[in-house]
MARBA-3410 file (N, C-alpha, C, O; in Angstrom, 1 decimal):
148
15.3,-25.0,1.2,15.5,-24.3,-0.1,14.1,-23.8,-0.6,14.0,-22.7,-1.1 ~ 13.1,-24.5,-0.5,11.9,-24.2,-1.0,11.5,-23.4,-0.1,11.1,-22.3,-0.6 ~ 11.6,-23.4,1.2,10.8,-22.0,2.1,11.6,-20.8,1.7,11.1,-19.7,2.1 ~ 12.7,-20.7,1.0,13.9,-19.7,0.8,12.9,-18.8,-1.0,12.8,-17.7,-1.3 ~ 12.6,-19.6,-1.3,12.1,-19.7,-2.6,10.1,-19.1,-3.1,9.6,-18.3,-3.9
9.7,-19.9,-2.1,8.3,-20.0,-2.3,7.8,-18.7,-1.9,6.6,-18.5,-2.3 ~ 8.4,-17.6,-1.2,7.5,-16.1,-0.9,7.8,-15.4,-2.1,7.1,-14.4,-2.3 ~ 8.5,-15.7,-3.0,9.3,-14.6,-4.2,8.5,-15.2,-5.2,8.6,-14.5,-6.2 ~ 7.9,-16.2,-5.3,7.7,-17.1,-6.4,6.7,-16.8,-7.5,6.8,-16.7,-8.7 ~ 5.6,-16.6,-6.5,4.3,-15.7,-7.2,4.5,-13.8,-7.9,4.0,-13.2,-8.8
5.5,-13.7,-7.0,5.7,-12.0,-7.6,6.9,-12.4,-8.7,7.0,-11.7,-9.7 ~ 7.9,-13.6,-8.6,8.2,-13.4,-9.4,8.1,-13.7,-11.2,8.9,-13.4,-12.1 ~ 6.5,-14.4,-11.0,5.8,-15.1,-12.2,5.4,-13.8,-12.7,5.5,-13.5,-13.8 ~ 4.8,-12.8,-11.7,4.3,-11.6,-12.3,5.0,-11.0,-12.7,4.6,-10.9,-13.9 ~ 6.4,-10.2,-12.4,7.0,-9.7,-13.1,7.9,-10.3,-14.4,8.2,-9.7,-15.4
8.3,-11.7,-14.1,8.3,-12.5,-15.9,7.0,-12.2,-17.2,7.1,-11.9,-18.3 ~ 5.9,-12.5,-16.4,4.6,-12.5,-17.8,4.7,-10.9,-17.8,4.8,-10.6,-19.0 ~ 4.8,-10.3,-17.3,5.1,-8.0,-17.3,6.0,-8.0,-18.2,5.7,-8.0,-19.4 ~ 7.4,-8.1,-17.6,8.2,-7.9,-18.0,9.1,-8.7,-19.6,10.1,-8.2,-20.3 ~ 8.3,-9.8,-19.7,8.9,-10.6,-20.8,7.9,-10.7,-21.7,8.0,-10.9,-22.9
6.8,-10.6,-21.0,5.5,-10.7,-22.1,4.7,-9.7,-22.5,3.5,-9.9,-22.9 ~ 5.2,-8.4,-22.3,4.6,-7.3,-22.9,5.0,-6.4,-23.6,4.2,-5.5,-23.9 ~ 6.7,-6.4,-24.1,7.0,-6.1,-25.1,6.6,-6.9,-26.4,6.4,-6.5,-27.5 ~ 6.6,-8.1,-26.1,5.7,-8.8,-27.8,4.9,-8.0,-27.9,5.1,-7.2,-28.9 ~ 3.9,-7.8,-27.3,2.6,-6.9,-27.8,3.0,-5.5,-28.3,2.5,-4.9,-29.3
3.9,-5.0,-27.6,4.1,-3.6,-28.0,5.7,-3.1,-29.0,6.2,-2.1,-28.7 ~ 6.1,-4.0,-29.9,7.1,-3.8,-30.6,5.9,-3.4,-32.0,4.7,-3.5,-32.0 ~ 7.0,-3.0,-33.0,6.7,-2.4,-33.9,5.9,-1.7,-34.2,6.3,-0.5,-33.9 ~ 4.1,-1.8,-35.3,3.5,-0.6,-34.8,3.2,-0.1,-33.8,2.8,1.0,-33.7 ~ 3.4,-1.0,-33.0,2.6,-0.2,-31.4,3.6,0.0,-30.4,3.5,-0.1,-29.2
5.1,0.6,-31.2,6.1,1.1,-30.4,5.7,2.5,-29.6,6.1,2.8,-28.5 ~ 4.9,3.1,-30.2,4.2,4.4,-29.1,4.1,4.2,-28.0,4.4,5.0,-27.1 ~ 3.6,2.8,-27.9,2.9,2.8,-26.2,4.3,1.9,-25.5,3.8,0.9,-24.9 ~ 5.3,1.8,-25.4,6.4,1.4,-24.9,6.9,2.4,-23.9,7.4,2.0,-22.9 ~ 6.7,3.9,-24.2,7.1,4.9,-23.2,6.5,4.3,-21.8,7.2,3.9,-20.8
4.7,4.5,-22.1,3.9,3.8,-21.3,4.2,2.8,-20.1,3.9,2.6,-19.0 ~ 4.9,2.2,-21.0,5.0,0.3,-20.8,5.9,0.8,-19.5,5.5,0.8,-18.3 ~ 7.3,1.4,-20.2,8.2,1.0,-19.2,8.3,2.1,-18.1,8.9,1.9,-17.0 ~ 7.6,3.5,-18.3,8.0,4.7,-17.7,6.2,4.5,-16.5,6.0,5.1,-15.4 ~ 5.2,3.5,-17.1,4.2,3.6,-16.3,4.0,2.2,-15.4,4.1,2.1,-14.1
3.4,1.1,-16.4,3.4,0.0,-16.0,4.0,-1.1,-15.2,3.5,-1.8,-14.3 ~ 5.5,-1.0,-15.9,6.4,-1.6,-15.1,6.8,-0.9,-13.7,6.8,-1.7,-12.7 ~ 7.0,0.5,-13.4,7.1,0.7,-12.0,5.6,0.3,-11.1,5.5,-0.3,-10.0 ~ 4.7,0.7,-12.0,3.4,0.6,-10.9,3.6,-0.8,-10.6,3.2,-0.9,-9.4 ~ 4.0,-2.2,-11.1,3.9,-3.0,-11.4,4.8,-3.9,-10.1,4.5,-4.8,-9.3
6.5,-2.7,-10.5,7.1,-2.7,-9.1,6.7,-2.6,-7.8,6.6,-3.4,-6.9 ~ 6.2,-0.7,-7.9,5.4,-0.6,-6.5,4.0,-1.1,-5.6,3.7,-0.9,-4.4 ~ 3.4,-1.9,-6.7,2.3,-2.4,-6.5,2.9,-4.0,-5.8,2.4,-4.5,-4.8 ~ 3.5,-4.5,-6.3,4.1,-6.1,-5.9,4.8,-5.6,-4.3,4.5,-6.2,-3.3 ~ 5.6,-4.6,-4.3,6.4,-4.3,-3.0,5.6,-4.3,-2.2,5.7,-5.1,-1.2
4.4,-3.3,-2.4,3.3,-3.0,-1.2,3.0,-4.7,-0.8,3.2,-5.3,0.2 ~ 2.4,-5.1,-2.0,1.4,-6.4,-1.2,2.2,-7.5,-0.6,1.6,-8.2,0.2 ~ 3.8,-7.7,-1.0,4.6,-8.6,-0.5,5.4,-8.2,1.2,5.8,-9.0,2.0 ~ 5.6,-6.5,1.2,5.9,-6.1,2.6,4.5,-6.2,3.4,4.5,-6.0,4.6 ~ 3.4,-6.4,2.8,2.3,-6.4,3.7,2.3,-7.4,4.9,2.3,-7.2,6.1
2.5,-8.8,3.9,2.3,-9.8,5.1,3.9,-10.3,5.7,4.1,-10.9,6.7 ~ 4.5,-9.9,5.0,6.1,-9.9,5.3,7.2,-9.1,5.9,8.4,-9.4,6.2 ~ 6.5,-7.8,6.1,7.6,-6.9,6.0,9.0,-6.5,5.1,9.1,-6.8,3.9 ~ 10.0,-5.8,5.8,10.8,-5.3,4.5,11.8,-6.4,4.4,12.5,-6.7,5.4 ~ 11.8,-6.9,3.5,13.0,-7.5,3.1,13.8,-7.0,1.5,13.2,-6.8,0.5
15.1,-6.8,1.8,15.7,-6.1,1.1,15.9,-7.3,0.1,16.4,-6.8,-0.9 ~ 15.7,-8.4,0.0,15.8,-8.9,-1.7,14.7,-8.7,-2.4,14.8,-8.4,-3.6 ~ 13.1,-8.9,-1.9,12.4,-8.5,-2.8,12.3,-7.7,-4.3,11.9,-8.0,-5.4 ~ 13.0,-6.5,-3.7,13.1,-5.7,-4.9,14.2,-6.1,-5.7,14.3,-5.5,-6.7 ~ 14.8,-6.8,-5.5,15.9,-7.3,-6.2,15.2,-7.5,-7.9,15.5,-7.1,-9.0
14.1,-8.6,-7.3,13.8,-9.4,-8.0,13.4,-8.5,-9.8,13.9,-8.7,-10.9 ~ 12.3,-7.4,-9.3,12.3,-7.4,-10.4,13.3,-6.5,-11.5,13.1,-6.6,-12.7 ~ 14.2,-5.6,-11.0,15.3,-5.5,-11.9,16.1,-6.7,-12.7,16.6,-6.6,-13.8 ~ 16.1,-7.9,-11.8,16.9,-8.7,-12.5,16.4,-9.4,-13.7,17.1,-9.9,-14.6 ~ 15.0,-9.4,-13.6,14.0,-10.1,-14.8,14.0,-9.0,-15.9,14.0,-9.2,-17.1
13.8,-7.8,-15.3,13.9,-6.7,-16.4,15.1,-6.8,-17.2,15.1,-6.1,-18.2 ~ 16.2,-7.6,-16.9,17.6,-7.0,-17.7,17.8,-8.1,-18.6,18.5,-8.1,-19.6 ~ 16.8,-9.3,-17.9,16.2,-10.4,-19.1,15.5,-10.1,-20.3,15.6,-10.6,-21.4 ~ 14.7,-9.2,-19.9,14.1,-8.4,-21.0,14.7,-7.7,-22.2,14.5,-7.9,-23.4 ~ 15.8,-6.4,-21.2,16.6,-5.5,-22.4,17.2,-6.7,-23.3,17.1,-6.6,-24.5
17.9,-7.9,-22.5,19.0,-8.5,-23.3,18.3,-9.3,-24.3,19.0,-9.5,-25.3 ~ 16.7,-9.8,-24.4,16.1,-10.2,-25.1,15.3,-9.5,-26.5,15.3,-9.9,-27.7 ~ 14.9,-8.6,-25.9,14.1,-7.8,-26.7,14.7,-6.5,-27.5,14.4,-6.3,-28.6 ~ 15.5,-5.7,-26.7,16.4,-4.2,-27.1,17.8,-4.0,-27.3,18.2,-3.0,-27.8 ~ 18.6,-5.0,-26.8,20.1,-5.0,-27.0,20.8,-3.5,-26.8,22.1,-3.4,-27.0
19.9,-2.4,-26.5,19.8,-1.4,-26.3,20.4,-1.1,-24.9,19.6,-1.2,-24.0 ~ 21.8,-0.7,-24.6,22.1,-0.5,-23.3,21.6,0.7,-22.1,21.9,0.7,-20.9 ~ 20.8,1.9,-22.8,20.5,3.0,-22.7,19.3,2.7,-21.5,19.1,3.5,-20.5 ~ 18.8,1.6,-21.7,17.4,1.3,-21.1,17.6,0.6,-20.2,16.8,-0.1,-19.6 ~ 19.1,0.4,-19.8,19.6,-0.1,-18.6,19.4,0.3,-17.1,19.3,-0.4,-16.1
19.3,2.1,-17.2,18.6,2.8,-16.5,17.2,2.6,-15.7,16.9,3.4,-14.7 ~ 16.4,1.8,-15.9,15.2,1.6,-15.7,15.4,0.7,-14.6,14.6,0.7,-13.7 ~ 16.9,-0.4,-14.6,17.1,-0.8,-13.8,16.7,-0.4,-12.1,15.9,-1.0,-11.4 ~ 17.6,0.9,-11.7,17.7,1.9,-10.8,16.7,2.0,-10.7,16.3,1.4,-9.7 ~ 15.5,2.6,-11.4,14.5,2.9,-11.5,13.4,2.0,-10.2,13.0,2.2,-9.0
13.3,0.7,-11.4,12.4,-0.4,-10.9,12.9,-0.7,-9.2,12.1,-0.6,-8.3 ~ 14.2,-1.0,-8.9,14.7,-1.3,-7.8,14.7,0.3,-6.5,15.0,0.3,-5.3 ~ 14.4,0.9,-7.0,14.3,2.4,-6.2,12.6,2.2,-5.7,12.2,2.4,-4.6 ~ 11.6,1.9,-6.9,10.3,1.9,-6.8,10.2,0.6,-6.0,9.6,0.7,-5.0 ~ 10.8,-0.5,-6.3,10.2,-1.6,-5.4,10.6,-1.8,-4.0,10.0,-2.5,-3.2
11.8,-0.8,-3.9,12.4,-0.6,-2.1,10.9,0.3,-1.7,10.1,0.1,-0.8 ~ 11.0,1.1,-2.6,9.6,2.6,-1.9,8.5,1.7,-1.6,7.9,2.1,-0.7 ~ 8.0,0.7,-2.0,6.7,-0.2,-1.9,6.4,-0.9,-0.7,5.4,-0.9,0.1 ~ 8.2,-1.9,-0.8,8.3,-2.4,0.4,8.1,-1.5,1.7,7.2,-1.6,2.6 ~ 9.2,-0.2,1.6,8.6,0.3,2.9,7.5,1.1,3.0,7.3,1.6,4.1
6.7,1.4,2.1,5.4,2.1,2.4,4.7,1.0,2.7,4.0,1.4,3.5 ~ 4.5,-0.2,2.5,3.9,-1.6,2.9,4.3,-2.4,4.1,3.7,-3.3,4.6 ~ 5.7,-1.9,4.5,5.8,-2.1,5.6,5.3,-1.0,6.8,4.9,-1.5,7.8 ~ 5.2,-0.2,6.8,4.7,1.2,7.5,3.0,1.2,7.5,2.4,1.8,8.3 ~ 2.4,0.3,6.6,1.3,0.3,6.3,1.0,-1.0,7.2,0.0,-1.1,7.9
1.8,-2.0,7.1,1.6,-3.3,7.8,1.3,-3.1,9.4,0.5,-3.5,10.2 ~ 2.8,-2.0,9.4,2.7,-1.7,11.3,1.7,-1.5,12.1,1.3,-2.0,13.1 ~ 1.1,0.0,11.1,0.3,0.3,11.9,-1.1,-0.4,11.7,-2.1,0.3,12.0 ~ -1.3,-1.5,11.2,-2.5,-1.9,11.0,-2.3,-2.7,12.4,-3.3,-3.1,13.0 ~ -0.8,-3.0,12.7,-1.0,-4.1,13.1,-0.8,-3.8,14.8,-1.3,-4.4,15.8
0.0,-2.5,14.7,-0.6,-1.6,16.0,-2.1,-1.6,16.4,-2.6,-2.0,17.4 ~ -2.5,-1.3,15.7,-4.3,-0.9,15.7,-4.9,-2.0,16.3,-5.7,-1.9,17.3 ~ -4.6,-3.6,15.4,-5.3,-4.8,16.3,-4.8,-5.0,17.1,-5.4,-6.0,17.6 ~ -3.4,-4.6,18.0,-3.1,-5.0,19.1,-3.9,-4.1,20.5,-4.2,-4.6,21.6 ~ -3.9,-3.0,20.0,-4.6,-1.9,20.6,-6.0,-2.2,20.9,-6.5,-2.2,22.1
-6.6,-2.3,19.8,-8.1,-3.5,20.0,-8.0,-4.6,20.9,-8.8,-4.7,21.7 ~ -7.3,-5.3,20.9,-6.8,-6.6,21.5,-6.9,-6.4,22.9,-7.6,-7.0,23.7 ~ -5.9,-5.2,23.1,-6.0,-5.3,24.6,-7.0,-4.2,25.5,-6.8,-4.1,26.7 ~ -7.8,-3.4,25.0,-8.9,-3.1,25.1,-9.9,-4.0,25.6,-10.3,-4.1,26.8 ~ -10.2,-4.7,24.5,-11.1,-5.8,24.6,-10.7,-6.6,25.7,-11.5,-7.0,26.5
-9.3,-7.0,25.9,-9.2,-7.9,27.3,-9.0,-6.7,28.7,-9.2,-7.0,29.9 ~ -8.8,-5.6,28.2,-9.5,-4.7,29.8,-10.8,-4.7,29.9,-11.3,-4.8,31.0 ~ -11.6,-4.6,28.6,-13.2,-4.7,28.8,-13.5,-6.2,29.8,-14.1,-6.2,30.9 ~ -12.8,-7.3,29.0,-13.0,-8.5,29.4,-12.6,-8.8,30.9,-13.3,-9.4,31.6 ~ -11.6,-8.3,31.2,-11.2,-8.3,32.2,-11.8,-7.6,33.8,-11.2,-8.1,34.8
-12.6,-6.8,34.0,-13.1,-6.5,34.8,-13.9,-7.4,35.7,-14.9,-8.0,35.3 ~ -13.3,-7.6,37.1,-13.8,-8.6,38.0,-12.8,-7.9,38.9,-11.9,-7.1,38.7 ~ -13.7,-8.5,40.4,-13.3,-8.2,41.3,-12.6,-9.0,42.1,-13.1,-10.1,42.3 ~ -11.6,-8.7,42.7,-11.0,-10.1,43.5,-11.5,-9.4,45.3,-11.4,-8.2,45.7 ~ -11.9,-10.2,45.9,-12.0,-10.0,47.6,-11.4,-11.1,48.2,-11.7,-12.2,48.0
-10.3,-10.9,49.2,-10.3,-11.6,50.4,-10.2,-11.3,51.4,-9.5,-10.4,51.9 ~ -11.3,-12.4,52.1,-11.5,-12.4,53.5,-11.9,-13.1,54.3,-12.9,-13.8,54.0 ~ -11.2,-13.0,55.6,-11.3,-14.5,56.4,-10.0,-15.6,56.3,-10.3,-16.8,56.1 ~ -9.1,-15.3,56.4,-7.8,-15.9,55.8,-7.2,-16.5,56.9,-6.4,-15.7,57.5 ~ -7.4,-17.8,57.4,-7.2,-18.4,58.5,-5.6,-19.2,58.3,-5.4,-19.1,57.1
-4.6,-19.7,58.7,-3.8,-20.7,58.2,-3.1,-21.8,59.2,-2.0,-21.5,59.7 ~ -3.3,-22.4,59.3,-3.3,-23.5,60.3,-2.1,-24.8,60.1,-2.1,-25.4,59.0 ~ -1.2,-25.1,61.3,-0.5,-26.2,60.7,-0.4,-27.0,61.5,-0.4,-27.1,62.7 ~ -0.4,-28.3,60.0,-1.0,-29.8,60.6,0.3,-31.0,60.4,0.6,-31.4,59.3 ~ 0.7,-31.3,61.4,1.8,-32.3,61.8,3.0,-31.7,62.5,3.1,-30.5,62.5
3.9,-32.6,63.3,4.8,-32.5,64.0,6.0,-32.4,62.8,6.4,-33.2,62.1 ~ 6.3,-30.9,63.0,7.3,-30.5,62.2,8.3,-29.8,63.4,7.7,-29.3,64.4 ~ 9.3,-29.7,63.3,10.9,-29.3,63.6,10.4,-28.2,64.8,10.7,-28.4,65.9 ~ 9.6,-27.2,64.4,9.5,-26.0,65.6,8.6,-26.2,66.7,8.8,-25.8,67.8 ~ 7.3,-27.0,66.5,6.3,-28.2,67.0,7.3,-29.0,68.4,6.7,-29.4,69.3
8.5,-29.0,68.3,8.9,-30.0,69.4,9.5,-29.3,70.3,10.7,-29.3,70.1 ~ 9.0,-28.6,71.5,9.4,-28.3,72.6,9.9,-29.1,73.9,9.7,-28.7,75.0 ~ 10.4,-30.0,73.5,10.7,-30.8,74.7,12.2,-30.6,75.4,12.5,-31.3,76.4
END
């Protein structure tokens, strides 16, 4: 259960302190910058987590799960507002696009050091094999040995 657990764990701390702790700051006077919040921050916030988690992982389709579902912890907490439910789709569209631009980004990086890889072992590899003089000789009375 913890290996099931532990790759999601850190992205999903980030998008809790995002997602649940940055509307305090921005309710009331500083409802202006809420457009910001959610139409800027929060996706970059998606597509930025997708990239770095399909990096070393590749695509996995729950990733993105994660942060719509913290986000709807948010509406129900902070806006009761069903309008901004929308954002859902949103966040989960951006955090698929992360994953696979991070996975696409992973590949070919990872093309590249294989390509290096085996370069380096054709470089490494150059030697000569020679034979010659290949004598073969047999020693004891075996089955074809007995002509009698």
């Amino acid at each position: 259960m913890k290996k099931l657990i532990k790759p999601y764990l850190f992205f999903a701390l980030i998008f809790a302190v995002l997602y649940l702790g940055m509307p305090i700051f921005f309710q009331g006077e500083n409802y202006k910058y809420d457009a910001i919040e959610y139409q800027f921050v929060f996706p970059a916030a998606a597509l930025l987590c997708g990239l770095a988690f399909s990096w070393k992982r590749g695509v996995d389709f729950t990733f993105p799960l994660i942060a719509p579902i913290i986000y709807i912890g948010s509406v129900l907490i902070y806006h009761h507002f069903y309008h901004w439910m929308i954002y859902v789709f949103i966040y989960l569209i951006v955090g698929m696009l992360g994953c696979f631009i991070g996975d696409m980004v992973y590949k070919n990086n990872l093309e590249q050091k294989r390509r290096e890889q085996r370069e380096k072992r054709m470089q490494n590899d150059n030697y000569k094999i020679t034979i010659s003089n290949i004598r073969i000789e047999k020693d004891g009375d075996g089955p074809e040995d007995n002509n009698d």
